[in-house]
N, C-alpha and C positions, 0 to 999 in steps of 0.2 A: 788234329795231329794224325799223321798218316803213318803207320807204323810197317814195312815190309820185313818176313821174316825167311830170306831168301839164302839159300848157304849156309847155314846155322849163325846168321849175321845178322843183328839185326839192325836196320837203314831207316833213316829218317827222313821223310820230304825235307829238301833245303828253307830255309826262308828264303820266302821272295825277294827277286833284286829288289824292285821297290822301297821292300820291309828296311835292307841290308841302306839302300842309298840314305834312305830319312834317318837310322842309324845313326850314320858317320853324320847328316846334319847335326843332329841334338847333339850329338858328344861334340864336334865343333862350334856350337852355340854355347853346349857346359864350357869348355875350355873358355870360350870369352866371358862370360859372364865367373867363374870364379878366379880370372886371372888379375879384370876390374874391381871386385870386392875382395877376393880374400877368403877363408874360414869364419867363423863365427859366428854369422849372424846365425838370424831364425830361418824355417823352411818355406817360410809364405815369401819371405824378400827374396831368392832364390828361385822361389817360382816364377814370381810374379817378372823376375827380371829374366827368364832363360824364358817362358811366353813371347816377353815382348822377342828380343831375339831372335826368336825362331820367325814371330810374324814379319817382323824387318827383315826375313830370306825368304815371303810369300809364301808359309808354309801354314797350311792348317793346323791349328792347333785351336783344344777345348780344353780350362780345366776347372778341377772341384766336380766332375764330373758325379753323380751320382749313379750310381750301377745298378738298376733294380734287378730283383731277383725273382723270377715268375717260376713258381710250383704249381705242376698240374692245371693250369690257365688262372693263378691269382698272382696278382703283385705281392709279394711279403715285404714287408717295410725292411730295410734295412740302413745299416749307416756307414754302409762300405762306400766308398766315396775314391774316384780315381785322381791322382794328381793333375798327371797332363794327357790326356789324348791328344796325339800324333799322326796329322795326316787319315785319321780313320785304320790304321793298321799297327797301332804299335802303343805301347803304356811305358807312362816314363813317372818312375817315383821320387822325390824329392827324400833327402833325408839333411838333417846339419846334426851327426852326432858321434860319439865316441867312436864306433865303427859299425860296420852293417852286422846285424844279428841275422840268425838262422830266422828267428820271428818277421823281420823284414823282407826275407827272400820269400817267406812261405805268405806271406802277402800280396807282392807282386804275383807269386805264380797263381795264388788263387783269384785274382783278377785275370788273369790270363786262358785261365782254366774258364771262369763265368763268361766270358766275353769271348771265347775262340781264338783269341789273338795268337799268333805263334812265339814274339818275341818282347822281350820287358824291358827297361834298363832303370837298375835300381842306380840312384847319384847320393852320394853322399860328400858334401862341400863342406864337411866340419874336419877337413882333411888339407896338408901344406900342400900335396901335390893332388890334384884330379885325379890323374891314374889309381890312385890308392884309394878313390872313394868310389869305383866304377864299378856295377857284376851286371853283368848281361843272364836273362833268365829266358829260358827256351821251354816252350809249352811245346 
């Protein structure tokens, strides 16, 4: 994250178009994928169908991704674990539940933070409309 503190303003590097293009995919793959199911289910049928999805528009995707965490040149074991990686530049977290918590944003951001990524998008499908289960998180 590129911080300029120019004017007494302070400006942030845009996300990459790229970042912005695979964006708008996934939220057009969420909208298909919770329009055909619904609310309810669990967050692994959700994954696993907004995955295929995305692969059915040729896009890379990786998920259950494991994140390791290297201090000072060692692996620490950890059990932070990513939903879906996106084309290599962007985390997309699954949720199916009441509503997003502050604990779920500070999730995504801290995969964001460990991985450099600039941009997150938290989904939450335990929700009547998409719109209202969407938060976009900016590292």
């Amino acid at each position: 994250m590129n911080i300029k503190n120019d004017d007494k303003k302070l400006q942030f590097d845009p996300i990459p178009s790229r970042t912005e293009e695979i964006a708008k995919i996934v939220l057009d793959a969420a909208y298909q994928v919770h329009t055909a199911l619904g609310p309810g289910l669990l967050e692994s049928i959700y994954e696993v169908c907004l995955v295929h999805e995305l692969r059915l528009r040729k896009i890379l995707v990786k998920s259950q991704l494991t994140l390791p965490i290297i201090y000072k040149g060692i692996e620490v074991d950890s059990s932070y674990r990513l939903d879906i990686l996106v084309d290599d530049c962007m985390i997309v977290e699954i949720k199916s539940s009441d509503m997003i918590t502050p604990v779920h944003c500070a999730q995504l951001f801290t995969y964001l933070k460990l991985t450099n990524m600039r941009l997150g998008l938290l989904l939450n499908f335990n929700v009547v409309h998409l719109r209202d289960g969407i938060k976009r998180i900016i590292n």
